[in-house]
Backbone as numpy.savetxt, mean C-alpha at the origin, in Angstrom:
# Nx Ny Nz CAx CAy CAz Cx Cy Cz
-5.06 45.14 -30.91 -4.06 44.14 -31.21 -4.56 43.30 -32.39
-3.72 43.19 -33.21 -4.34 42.37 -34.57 -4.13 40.45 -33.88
-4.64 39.94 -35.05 -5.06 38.48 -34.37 -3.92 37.52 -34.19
-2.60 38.00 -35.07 -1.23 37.10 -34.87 -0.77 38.08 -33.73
-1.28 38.90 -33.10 -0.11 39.49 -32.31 -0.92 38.71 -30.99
-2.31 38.69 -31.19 -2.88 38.04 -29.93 -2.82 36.55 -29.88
-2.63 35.55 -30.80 -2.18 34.31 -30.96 -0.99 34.50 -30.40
0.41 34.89 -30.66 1.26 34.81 -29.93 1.12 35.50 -28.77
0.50 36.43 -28.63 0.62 36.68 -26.92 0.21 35.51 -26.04
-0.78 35.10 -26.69 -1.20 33.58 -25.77 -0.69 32.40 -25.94
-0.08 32.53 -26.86 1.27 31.07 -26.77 2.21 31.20 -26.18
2.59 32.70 -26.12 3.86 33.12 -24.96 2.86 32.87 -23.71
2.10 33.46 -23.56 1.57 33.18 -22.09 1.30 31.54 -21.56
0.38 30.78 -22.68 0.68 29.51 -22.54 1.72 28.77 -22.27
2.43 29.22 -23.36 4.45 28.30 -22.78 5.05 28.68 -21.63
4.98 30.53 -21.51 5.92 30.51 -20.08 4.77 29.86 -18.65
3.43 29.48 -18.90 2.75 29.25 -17.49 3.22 27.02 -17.67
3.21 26.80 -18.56 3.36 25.43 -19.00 4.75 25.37 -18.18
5.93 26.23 -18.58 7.27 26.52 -18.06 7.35 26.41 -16.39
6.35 27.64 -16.29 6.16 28.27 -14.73 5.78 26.40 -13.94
4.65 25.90 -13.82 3.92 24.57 -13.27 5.28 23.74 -13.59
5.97 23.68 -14.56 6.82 22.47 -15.04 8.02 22.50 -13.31
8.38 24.01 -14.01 9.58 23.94 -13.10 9.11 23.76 -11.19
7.59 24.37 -11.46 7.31 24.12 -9.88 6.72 22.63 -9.38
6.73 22.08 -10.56 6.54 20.73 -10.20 7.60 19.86 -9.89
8.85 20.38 -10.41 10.09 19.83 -9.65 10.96 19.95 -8.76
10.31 21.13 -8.67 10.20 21.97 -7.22 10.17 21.44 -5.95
8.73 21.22 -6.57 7.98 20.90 -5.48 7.92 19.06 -4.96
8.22 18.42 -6.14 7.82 16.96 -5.87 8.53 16.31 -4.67
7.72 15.32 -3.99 8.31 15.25 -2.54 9.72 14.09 -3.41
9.55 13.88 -4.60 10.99 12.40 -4.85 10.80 12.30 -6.24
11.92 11.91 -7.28 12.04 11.51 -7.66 11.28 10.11 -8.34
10.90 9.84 -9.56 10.10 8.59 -10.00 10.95 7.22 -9.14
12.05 7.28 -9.65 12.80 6.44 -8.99 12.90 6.23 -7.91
13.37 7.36 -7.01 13.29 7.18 -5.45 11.77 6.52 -5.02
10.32 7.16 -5.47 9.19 6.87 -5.29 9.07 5.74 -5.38
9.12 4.95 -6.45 9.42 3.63 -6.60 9.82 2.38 -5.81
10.85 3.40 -5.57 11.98 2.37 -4.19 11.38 2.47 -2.56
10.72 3.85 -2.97 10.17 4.06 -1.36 8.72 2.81 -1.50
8.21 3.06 -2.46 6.43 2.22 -2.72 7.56 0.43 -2.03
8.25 0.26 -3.09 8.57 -1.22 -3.33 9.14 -1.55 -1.54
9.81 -0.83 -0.96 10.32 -1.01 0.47 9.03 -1.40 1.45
8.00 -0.18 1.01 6.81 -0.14 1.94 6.39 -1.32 1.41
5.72 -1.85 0.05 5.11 -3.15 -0.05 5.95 -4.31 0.74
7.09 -4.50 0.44 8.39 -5.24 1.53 7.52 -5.41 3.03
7.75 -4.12 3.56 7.11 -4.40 4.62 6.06 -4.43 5.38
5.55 -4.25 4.37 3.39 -4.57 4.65 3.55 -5.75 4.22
4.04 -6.61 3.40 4.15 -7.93 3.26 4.40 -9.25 4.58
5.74 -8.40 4.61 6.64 -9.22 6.27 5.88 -8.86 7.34
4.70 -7.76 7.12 4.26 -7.82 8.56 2.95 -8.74 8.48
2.34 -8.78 7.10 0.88 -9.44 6.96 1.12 -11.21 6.80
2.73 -11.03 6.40 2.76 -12.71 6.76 3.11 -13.11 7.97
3.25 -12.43 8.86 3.69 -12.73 10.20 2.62 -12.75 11.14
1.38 -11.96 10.80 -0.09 -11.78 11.85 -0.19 -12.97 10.71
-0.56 -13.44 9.64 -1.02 -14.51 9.18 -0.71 -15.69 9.65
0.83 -15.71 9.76 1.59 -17.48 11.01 0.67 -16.96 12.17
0.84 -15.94 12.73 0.00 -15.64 14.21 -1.30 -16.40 14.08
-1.94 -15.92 13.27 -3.53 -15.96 13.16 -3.42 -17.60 12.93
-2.88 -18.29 12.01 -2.63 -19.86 12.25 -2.46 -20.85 13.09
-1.45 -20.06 14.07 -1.05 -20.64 14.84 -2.32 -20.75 15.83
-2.69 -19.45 16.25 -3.83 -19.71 17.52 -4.57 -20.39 16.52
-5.07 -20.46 15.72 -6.51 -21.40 14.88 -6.18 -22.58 15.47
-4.67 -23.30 14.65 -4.48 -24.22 15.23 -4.15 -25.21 16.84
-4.16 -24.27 17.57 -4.70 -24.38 18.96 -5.25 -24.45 19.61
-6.28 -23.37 18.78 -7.82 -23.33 19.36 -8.26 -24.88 18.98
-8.39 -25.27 17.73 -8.47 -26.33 17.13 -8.29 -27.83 17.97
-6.33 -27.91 18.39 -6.30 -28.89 19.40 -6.61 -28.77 20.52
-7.18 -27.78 21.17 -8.05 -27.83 22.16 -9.20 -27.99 22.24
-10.30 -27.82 20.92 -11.23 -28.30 20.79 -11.44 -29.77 20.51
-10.42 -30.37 20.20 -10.67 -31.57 19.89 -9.93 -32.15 21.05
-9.08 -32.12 21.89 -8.61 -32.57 22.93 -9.88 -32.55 24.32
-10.96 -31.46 24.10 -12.23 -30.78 24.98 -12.89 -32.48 24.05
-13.35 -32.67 23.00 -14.25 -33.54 22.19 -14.26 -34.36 23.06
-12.38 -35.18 22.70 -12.76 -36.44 23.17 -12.07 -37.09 24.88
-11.99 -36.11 24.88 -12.25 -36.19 26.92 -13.56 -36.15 26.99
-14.45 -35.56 26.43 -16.17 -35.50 26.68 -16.77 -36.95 26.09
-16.57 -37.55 25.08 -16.14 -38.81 24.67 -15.81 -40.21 25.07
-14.93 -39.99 25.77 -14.19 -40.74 26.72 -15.00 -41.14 28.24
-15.51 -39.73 28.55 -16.27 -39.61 29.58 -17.36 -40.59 29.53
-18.11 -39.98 28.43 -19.58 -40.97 27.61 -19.15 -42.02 27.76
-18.01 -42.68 27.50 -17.48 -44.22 26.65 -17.58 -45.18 28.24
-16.82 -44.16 29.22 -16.96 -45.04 30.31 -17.32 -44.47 31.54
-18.49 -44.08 31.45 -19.48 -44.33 32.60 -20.93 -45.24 32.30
């Protein structure tokens, strides 16, 4: 085979395998950029609403634990003050 016939054999082979992956990549892709997008942005949505909601949780008992520690203080306090 002379050297332009083997340059194009391998640019044909190059383009149709470039072709071949292209088309099986759209094939194959589980979505769309767009759809992907919308699916990521939904999921951040709700990893958000759920991490601010254990976050009020997690506040709330702090702040309980909290007035109970200080409600425990000064009853112990109180105790001291009058006996």
């Amino acid at each position: 085979m002379s050297t332009t016939r083997q340059t194009l054999t391998y640019t044909a082979v190059a383009v149709g395998a470039a072709a071949a992956g292209f088309a099986a990549g759209l094939l194959l892709a589980p979505a769309s950029g767009s759809d992907t997008r919308r699916r990521l942005g939904r999921l951040v949505d709700e990893k958000k609403t759920t991490l601010e909601r254990k976050g009020r949780e997690v506040v709330d008992r702090a702040a309980e634990y909290a007035s109970d520690a200080i409600e425990a203080g000064r009853e112990k306090v109180d105790a001291l003050l009058h006996h």
